[in-house]
N, C-alpha and C positions, 0 to 999 in steps of 0.2 A: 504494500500500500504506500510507503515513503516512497518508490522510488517513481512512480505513477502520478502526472499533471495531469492535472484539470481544466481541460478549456469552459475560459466564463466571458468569451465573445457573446454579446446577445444575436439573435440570427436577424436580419430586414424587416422581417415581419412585426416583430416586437419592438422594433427603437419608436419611440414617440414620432409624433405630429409635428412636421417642420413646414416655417412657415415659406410662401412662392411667393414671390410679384414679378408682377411685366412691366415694363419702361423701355427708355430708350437713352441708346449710351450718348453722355454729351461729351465725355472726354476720353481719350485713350494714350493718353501724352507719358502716362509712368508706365515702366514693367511692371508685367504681368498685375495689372491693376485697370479698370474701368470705372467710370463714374455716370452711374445709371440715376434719370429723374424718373420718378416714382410719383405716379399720378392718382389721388386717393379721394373719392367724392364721398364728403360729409353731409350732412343736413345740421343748419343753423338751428342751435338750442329753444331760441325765442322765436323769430321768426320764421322758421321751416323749410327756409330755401336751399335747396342742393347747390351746394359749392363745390369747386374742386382745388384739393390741398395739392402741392407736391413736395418732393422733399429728394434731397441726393442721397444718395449712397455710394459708397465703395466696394466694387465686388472684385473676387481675386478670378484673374483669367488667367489660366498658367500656361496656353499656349499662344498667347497674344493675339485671337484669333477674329474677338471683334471689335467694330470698327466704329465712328463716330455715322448715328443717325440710326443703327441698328436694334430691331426690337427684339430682349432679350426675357431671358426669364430666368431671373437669382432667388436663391434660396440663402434660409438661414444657417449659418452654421458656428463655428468656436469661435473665440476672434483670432484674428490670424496678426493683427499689427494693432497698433494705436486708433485706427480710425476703422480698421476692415474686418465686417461681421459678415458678409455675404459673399457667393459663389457663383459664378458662372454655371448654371445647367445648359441650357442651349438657347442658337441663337436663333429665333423663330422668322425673322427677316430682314435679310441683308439690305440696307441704303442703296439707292438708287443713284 
């Protein structure tokens, strides 16, 4: 029994709920780094009007692969630097 390891990998099916958004990159000027606006419609507290928020983010692209104008879709994950919490999953459409 001592000399027998125990794998405590959890399998895909069981890692929790991560969260996606779609945007579109506005900058791609650092390695392996992108800076996606993230466009988010709230409804006003008082008056009830649908606005739309945005907000940037920094997602890590480690193949440097998309581009400024590109609609992508990042996911959450560990932070990776000072500023970078999200990921490149894929890029759903390439700029014209």
């Amino acid at each position: 029994m001592a000399g027998k390891k125990v794998e405590e990998t959890a399998p895909e099916a069981l890692r929790p709920y991560r969260k996606t958004r779609r945007g579109y990159v506005s900058s791609d000027k650092m390695d392996k780094t992108i800076t996606v606006v993230v466009e988010d419609r709230v409804k006003h507290p008082l008056y009830g009007k649908v606005m739309t928020r945005s907000s940037k983010v920094k997602a890590h692209d480690e193949n440097n692969t998309a581009g400024i104008g590109d609609l992508v879709v990042i996911a959450e994950t560990r932070p990776l630097s000072a500023t970078k919490r999200w990921r490149l999953v894929e890029i759903v459409e390439k700029a014209k």
